[in-house]
N, C-alpha and C positions, 0 to 999 in steps of 0.2 A: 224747740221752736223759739225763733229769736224774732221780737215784735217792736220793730221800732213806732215811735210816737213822736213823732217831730214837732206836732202842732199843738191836736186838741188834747186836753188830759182827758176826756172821756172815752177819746180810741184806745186807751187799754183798757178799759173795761168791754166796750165791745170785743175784742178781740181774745179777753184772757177767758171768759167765763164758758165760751163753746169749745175754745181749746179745752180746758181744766173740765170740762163736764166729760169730753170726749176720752178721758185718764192722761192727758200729756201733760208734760210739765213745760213751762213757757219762763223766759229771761224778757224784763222788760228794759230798755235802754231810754227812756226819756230824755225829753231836749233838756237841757242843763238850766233851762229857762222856766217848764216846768214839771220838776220831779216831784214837787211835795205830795201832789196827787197821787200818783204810784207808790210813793211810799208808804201814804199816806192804807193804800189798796193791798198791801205787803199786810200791815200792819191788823187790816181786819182779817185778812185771810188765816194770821197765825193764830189770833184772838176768836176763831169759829174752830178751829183747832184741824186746819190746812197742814199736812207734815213738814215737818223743814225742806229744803230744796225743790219744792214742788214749785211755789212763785219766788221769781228770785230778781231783783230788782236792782240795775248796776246804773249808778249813776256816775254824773262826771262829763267830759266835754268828747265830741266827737273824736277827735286826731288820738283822745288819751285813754280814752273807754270803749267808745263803738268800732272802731278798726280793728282793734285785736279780737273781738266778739265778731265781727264778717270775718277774720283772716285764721281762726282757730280752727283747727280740722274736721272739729264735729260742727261746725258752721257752714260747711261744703255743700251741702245740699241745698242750701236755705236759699 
């Protein structure tokens, strides 16, 4: 599940918690403007003891981060 958040930091949290309840594991790509939140949401999730790879959180600017995460094969569906 690839969840982008362009704007608010709180649409990942909408978005990750019914995904992550439903057993999926979700990538968050946040605007490079503001990640600290997501990070920040990485960060609790590892510290409630969330497995590794389950939230996974890629930061960095669209053209260098989010285009290869839409253009990757298992991103086909999305």
């Amino acid at each position: 599940m690839l969840i982008p958040c362009p704007r608010r930091p709180t649409c990942a949290q909408w978005k990750v918690a019914p995904a992550l309840a439903a057993g999926n594991c979700c990538v968050l790509k946040p605007s490079e403007l503001a990640s600290v939140t997501c990070l920040e949401l990485a960060a609790i999730a590892h510290e409630v003891g969330l497995p590794a790879g389950v939230l996974n959180v890629v930061t960095g600017t669209g053209p260098d981060a989010g285009s290869p995460l839409r253009c990757a094969p298992a991103g086909a569906p999305l």
